[in-house]
C-alpha positions in Angstrom: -52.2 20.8 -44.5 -49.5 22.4 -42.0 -48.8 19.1 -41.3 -47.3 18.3 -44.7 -46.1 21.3 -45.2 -43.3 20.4 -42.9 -42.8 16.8 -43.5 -41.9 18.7 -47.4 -39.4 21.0 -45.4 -37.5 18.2 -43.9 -34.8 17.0 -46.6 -35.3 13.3 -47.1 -32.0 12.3 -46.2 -32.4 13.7 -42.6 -35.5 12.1 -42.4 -34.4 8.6 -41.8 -31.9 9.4 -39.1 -34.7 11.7 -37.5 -36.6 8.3 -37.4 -33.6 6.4 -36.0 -33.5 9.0 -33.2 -36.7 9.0 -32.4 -36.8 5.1 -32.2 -33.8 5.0 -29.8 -35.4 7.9 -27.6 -38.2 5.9 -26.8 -36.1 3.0 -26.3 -33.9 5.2 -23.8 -37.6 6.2 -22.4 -38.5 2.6 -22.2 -35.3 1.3 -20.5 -35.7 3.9 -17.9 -39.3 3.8 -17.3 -38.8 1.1 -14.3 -36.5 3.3 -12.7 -38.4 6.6 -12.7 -41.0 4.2 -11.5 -39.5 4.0 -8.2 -38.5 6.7 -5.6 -34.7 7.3 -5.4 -34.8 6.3 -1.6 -36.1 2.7 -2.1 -33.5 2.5 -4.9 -30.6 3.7 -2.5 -31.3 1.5 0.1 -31.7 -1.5 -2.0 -28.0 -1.3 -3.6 -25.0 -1.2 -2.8 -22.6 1.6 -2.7 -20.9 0.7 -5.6 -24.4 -0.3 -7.6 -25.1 2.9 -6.4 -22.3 4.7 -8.0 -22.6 3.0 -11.4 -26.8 4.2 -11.2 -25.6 8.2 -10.9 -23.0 7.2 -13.6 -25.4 6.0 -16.0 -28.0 8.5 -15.4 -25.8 11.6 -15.1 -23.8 10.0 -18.8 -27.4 9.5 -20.1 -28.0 12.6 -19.5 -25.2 14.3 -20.8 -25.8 12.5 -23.8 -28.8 13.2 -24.3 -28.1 17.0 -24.0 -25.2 16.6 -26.9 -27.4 14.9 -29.3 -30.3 18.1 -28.3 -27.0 20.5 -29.5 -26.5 18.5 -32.8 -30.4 19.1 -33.8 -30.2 22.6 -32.7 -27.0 23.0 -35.1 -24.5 23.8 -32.2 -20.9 22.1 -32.6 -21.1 20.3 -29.2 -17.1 19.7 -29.5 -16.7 23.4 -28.8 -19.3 22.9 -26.0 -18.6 22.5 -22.3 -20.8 19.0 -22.1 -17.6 17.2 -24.3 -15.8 18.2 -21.0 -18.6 16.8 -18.8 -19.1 13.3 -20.7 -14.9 13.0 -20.1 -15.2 13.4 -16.8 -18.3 11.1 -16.1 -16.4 8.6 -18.3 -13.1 8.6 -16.2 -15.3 8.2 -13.0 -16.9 5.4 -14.9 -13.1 3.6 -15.6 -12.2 4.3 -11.6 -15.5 2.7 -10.8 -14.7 -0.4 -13.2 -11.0 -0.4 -11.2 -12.6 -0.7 -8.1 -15.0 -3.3 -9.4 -11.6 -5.6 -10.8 -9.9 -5.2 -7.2 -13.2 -6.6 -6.0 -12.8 -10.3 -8.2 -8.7 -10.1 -8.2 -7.8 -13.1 -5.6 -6.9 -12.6 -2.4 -3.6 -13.4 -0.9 -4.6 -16.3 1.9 -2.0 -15.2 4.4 -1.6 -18.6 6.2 -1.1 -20.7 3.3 1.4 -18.7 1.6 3.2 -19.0 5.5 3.2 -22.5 4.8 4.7 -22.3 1.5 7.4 -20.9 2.8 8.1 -22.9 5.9 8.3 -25.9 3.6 10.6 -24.8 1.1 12.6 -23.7 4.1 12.8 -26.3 5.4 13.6 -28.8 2.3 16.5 -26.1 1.9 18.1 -27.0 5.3 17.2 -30.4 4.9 18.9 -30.3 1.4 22.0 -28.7 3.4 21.8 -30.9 5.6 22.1 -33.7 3.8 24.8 -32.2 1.3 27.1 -31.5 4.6 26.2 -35.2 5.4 27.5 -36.4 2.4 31.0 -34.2 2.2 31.1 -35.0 5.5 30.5 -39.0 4.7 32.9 -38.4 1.7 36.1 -37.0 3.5 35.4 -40.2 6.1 35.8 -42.2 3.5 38.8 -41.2 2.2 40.6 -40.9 5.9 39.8 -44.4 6.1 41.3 -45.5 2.7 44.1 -43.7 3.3 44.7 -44.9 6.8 44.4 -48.4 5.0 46.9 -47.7 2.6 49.4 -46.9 5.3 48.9 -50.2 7.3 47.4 -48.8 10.2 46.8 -50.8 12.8 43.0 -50.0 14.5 42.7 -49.6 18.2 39.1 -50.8 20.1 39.1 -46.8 20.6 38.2 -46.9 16.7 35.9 -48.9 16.4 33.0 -47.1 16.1 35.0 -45.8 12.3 33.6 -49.1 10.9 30.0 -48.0 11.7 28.4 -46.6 8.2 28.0 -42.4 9.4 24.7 -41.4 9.8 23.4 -38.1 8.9 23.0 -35.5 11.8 19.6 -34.6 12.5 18.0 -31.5 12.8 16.2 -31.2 15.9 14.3 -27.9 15.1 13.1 -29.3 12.1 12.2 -32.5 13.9 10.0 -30.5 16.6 8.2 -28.3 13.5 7.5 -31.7 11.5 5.4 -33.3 14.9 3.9 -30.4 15.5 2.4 -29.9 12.5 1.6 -33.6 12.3 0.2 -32.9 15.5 -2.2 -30.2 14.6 -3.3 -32.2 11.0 
């Protein structure tokens, strides 16, 4: 008779959130049960320092909670309670952790490939140079020889070597870097 007594004191509107809290306790209860199972030392050593870190996080937050919902039955304001300053702080240790976790997947910088990278594009740069200078160079020969032509020169054996198409000067470094990477493929 006590018994229903106070199930007639609860209001009925508080009665199915009472319910809905006592379900998700004993799911909290049930989620944890495998960890209280086991001693905190075979836990540490089986983790890793960040695993670790996100375990203290989750327990300590848990608890927290757990302590501002106990507030809420008990009628306190918990917003005017030191624990809303706790749950911040556990929950900006919880975004540093997540930060650390993202520099852990972002891709890594592969040192010697990017070296390459630039080596090439160096070097189709001076080629590109190279060939540019080639072809003013080709260009103003060109035009000395028309307008020697158009003067009636006469040509001397000396010049001969004029009528010889200009080949484009080679660049030796570039040369030596091109076998010895064909050397080390």
């Amino acid at each position: 008779m006590a018994n229903s007594n106070k199930r007639s004191e609860i209001p009925q509107e508080l009665r199915g959130k009472i319910s809905a809290l006592d379900s998700a306790l004993n799911t909290v209860e049930n989620e944890f049960e495998p960890l209280l199972k086991r001693s905190q030392i075979e836990l540490n050593s089986e983790l890793s320092p960040l695993d670790k870190a996100k375990l203290d996080l989750v327990a300590a937050y848990s608890i927290n909670s757990l302590f501002w919902m106990y507030l809420n039955v008990c009628g306190v304001n918990p917003k005017d309670h030191g624990i809303k300053q706790e749950l911040d702080r556990i929950r900006s240790y919880m975004n540093r952790v997540k930060e650390i976790q993202d520099k852990e997947k972002a891709p890594k910088l592969d040192v010697q490939a990017s070296k390459r990278f630039v080596k090439s594009a160096l070097w189709q740069s001076a080629q590109k140079q190279d060939n540019e200078k080639a072809d003013r160079d080709e260009a103003e020969d060109s035009s000395s020889k028309e307008s020697q032509n158009k003067k009636g020169k006469k040509r001397s054996k000396g010049n001969s070597d004029k009528n010889i198409p200009h080949k484009k000067p080679k660049n030796r470094y570039m040369d030596k870097v091109v076998a010895r990477n064909l050397h080390n493929k």
